[in-house]
LOKETI-122019 format. One record per residue (C-alpha): residue in one letter; x, y, z. Coordinates in steps of 0.5 Angstrom, whole numbers, plus 2048, in hexadecimal, padded with zeros to 3 digits. Layout:
kolmar r: A | east: X | north: Y | up: Z
...
END
This chain:
kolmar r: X | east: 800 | north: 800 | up: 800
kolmar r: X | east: 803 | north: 807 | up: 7FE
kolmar r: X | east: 804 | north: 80B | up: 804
kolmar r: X | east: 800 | north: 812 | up: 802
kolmar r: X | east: 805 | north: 818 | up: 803
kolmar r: X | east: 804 | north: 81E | up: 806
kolmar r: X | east: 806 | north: 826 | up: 805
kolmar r: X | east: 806 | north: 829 | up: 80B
kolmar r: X | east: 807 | north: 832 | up: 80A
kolmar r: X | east: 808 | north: 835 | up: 811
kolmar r: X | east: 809 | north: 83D | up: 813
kolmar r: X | east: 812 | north: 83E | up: 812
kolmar r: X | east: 816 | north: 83F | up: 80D
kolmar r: X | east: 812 | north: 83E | up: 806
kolmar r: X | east: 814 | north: 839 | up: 800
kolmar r: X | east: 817 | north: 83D | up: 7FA
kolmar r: X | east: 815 | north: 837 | up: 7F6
kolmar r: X | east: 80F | north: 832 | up: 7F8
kolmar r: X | east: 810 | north: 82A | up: 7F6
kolmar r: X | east: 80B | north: 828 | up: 7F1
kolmar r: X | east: 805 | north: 827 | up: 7F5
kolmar r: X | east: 802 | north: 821 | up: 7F1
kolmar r: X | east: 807 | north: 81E | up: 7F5
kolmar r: X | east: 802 | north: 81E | up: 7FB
kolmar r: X | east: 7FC | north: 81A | up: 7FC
kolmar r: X | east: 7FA | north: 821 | up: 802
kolmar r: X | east: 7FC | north: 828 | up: 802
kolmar r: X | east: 7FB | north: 82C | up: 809
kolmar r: X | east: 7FE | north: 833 | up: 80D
kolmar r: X | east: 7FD | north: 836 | up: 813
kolmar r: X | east: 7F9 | north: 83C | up: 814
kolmar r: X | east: 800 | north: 840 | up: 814
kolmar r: X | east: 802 | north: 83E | up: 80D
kolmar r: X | east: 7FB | north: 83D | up: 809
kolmar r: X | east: 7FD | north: 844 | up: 806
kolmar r: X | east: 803 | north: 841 | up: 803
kolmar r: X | east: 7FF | north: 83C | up: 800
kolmar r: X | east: 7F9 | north: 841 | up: 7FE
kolmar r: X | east: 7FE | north: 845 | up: 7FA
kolmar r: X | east: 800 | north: 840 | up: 7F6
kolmar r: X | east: 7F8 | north: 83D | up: 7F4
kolmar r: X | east: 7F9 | north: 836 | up: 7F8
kolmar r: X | east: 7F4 | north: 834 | up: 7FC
kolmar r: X | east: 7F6 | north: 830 | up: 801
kolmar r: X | east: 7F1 | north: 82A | up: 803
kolmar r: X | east: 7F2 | north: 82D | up: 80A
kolmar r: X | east: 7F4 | north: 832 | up: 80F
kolmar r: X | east: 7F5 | north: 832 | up: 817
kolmar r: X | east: 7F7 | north: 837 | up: 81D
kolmar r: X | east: 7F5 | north: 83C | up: 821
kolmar r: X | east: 7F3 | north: 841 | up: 81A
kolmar r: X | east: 7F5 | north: 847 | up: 81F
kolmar r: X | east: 7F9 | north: 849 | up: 818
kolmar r: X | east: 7F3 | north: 849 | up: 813
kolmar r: X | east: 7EE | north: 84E | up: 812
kolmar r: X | east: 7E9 | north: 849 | up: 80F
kolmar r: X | east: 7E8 | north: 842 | up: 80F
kolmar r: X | east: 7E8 | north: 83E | up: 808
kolmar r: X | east: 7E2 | north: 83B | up: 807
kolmar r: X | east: 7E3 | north: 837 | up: 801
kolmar r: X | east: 7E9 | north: 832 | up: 805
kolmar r: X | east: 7E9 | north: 82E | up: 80C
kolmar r: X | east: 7EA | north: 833 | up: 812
kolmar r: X | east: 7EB | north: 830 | up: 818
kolmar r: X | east: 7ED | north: 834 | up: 81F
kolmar r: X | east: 7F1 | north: 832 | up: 823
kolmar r: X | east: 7F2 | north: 837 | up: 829
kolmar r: X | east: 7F6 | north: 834 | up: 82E
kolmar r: X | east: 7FC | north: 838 | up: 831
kolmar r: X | east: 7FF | north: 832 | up: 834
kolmar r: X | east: 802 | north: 830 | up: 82D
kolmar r: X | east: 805 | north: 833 | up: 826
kolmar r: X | east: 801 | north: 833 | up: 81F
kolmar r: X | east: 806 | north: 82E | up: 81D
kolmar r: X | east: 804 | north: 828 | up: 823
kolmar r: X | east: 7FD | north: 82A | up: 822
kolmar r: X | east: 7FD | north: 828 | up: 81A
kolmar r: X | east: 801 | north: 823 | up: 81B
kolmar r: X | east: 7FB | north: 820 | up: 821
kolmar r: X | east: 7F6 | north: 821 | up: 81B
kolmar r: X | east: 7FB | north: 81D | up: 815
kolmar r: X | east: 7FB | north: 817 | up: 81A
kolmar r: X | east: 7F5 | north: 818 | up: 81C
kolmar r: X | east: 7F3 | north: 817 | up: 813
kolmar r: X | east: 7F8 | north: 810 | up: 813
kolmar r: X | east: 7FE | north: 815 | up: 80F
kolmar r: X | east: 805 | north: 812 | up: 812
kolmar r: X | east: 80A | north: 816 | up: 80C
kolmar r: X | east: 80A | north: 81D | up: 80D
kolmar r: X | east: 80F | north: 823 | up: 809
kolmar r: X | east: 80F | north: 829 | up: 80C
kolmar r: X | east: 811 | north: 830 | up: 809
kolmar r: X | east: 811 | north: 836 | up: 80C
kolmar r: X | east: 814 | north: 833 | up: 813
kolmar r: X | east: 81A | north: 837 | up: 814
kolmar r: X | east: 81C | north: 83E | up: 813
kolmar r: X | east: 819 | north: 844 | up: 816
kolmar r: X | east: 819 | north: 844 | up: 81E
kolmar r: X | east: 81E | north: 83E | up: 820
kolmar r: X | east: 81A | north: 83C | up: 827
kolmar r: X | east: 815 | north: 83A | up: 821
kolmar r: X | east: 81A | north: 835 | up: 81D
kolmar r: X | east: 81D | north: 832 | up: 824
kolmar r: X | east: 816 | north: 831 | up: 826
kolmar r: X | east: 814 | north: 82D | up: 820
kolmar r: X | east: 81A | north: 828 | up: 821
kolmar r: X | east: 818 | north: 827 | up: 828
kolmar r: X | east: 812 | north: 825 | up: 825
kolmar r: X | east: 815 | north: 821 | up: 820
kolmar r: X | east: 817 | north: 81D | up: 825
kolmar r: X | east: 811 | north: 81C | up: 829
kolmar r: X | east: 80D | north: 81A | up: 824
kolmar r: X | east: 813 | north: 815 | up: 820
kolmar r: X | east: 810 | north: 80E | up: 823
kolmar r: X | east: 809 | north: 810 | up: 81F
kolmar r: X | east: 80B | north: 815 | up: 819
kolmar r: X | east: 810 | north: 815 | up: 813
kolmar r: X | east: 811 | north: 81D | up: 813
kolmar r: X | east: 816 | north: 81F | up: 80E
kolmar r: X | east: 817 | north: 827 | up: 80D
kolmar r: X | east: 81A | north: 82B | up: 808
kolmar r: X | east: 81C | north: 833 | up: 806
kolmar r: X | east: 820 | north: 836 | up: 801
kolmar r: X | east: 826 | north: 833 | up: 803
kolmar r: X | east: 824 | north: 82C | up: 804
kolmar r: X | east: 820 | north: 827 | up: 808
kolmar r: X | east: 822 | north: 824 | up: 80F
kolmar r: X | east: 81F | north: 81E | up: 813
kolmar r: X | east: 81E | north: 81A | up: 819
kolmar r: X | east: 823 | north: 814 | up: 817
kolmar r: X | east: 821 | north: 80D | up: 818
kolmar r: X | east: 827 | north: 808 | up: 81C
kolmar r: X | east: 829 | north: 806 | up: 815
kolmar r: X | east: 828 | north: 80C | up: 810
kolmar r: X | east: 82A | north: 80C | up: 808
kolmar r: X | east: 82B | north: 812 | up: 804
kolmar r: X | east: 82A | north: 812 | up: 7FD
kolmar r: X | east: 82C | north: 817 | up: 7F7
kolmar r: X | east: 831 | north: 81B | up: 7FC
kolmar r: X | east: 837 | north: 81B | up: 7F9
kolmar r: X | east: 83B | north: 822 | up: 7FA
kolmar r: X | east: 835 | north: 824 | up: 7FF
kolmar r: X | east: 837 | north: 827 | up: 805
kolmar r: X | east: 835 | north: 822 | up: 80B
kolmar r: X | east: 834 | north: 824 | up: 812
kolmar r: X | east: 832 | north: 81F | up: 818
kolmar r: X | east: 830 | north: 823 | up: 81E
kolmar r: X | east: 82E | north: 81E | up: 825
kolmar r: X | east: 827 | north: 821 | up: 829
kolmar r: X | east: 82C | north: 821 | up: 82E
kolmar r: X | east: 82F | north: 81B | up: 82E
kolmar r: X | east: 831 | north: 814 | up: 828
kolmar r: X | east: 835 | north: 80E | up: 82A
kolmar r: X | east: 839 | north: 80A | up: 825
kolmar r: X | east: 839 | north: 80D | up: 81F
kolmar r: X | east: 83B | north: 80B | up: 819
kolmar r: X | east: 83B | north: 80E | up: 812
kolmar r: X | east: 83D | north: 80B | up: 80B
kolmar r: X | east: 83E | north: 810 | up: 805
kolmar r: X | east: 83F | north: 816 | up: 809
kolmar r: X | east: 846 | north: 81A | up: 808
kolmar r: X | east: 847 | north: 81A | up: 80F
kolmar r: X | east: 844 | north: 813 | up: 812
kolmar r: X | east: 843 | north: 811 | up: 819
kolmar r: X | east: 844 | north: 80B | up: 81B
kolmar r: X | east: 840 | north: 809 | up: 822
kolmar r: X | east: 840 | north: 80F | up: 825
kolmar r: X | east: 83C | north: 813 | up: 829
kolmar r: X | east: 83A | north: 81A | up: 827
kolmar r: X | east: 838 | north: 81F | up: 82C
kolmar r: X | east: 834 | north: 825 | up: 82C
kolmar r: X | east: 838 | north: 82B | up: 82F
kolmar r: X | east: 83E | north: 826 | up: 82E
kolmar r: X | east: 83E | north: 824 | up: 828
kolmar r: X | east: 83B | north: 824 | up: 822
kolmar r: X | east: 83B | north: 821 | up: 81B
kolmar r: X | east: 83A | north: 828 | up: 816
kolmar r: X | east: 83B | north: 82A | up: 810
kolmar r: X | east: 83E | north: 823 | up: 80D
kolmar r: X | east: 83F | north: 821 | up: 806
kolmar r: X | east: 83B | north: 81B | up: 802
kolmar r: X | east: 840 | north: 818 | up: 7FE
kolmar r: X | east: 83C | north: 812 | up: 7FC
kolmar r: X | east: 835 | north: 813 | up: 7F9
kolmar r: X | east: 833 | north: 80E | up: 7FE
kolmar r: X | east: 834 | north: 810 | up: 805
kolmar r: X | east: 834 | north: 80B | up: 80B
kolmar r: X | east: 833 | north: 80C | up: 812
kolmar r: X | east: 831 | north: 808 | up: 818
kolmar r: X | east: 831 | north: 80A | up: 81F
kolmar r: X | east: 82F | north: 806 | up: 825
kolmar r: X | east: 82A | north: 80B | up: 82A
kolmar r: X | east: 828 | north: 813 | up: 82A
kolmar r: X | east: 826 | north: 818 | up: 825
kolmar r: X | east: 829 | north: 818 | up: 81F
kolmar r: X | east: 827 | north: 81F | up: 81A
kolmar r: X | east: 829 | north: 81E | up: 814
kolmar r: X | east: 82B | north: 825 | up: 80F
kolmar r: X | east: 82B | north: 824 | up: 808
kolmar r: X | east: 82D | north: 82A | up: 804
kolmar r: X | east: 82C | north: 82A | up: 7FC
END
C-alpha cells in the first residue's frame, strides 16, 4: 500500500521555490501561513491555528481551530495529521525567522518521531530525525551536517570525507557539521540518542 505523503506549510521562512505539489496526496497550512498560499492561488485542502492572524476566514476550504496555548500551531497540526491516518510528512516553512520557533520545531520533532516520518525542507536544503540506520541518497559533493539532541552513541558513517568510526557526538561537546558526501550513497549508524541529520544542496 502506497504511504499518502503530506505537504505541510508553517509561518517561518517561506519557499523561493515550491516542489510539485502533485506529488502529495494533502495540501495543508497553519493559519499564519494560509496567506503565502493565497497568494499563489493553492488551496489547501485544510488550514489549523488560533486564526488571531487572519482577518476573515476562508469558506471554500476546512478550517479547524485549535485555540489552546499550551501547544504551538505545529504540535496541534501534527495531532490532527495522526488523528487522519498520515505518517509521512515534508515540512516547508519550519525554519527562519524567530530561531526560538525552529528549536521548538525540533524539539517537536523529537516528540512525535515514534508515530511521524517528519522531513523539513528550506532554501538550503532539507533536514531529519535519522532513523538508527539511515542511507543518504544522491548527496555526492553536498554538505552533511550531523547534530546530536543532545547526545548520539557510537556513531558510524560510511561516504562521508570525515568518517567517524564508533563514537560519540555530543552537544556542547562535539558535534558533526559541515562535512562532506564523497559517495552519492552515504551511510550512517549509530547505537541510541537524537540524531539530525542536515543536508544541504
Amino acid at each position: 500500500m502506497k504511504t499518502k505523503i503530506v505537504f505541510l506549510l508553517l509561518n517561518g521562512e517561506k519557499p523561493k521555490k515550491l516542489p510539485n505539489l502533485s506529488n502529495y496526496d494533502i495540501i495543508c497550512a497553519t493559519d499564519g501561513a494560509y496567506q503565502y498560499l493565497k497568494e499563489k492561488k493553492i488551496t489547501p485542502n485544510f488550514i489549523t491555528g488560533d486564526f488571531d492572524s487572519l482577518e476573515s476566514l476562508p469558506t471554500e476550504i476546512e478550517v479547524i481551530e485549535t485555540p489552546d496555548q499550551n501547544f504551538t500551531d505545529f504540535d496541534k497540526m501534527l495531532q490532527i495529521l495522526s488523528d487522519k491516518g498520515f505518517t509521512a510528512i515534508d515540512i516547508y516553512g519550519a525554519s527562519g525567522k524567530e530561531q526560538d520557533h525552529f528549536l521548538g520545531n525540533l524539539h517537536t520533532t523529537i516528540q512525535w518521531q515514534e508515530k511521524l516520518k517528519l522531513t523539513f525542507h528550506d532554501n538550503y536544503g532539507r533536514y531529519f530525525l535519522a532513523d538508527k540506520k539511515t542511507v543518504l541518497n544522491n548527496c555526492k559533493y553536498k554538505t552533511v551536517s550531523l547534530v546530536p539532541f543532545p547526545e548520539v552513541k557510537n556513531i558510524t558513517t560510511k561516504g562521508l570525507q570525515y568518517s567517524l568510526n564508533n563514537e560519540d557526538l555530543v552537544f556542547g561537546e562535539r558535534i558533526g557539521t559541515r562535512n562532506k558526501a564523497i559517495e552519492n550513497n552515504v551511510d550512517i549508524s549509530y547505537t541510541s540518542g537524537n540524531l539530525f541529520i542536515f543536508i544541504n544542496d
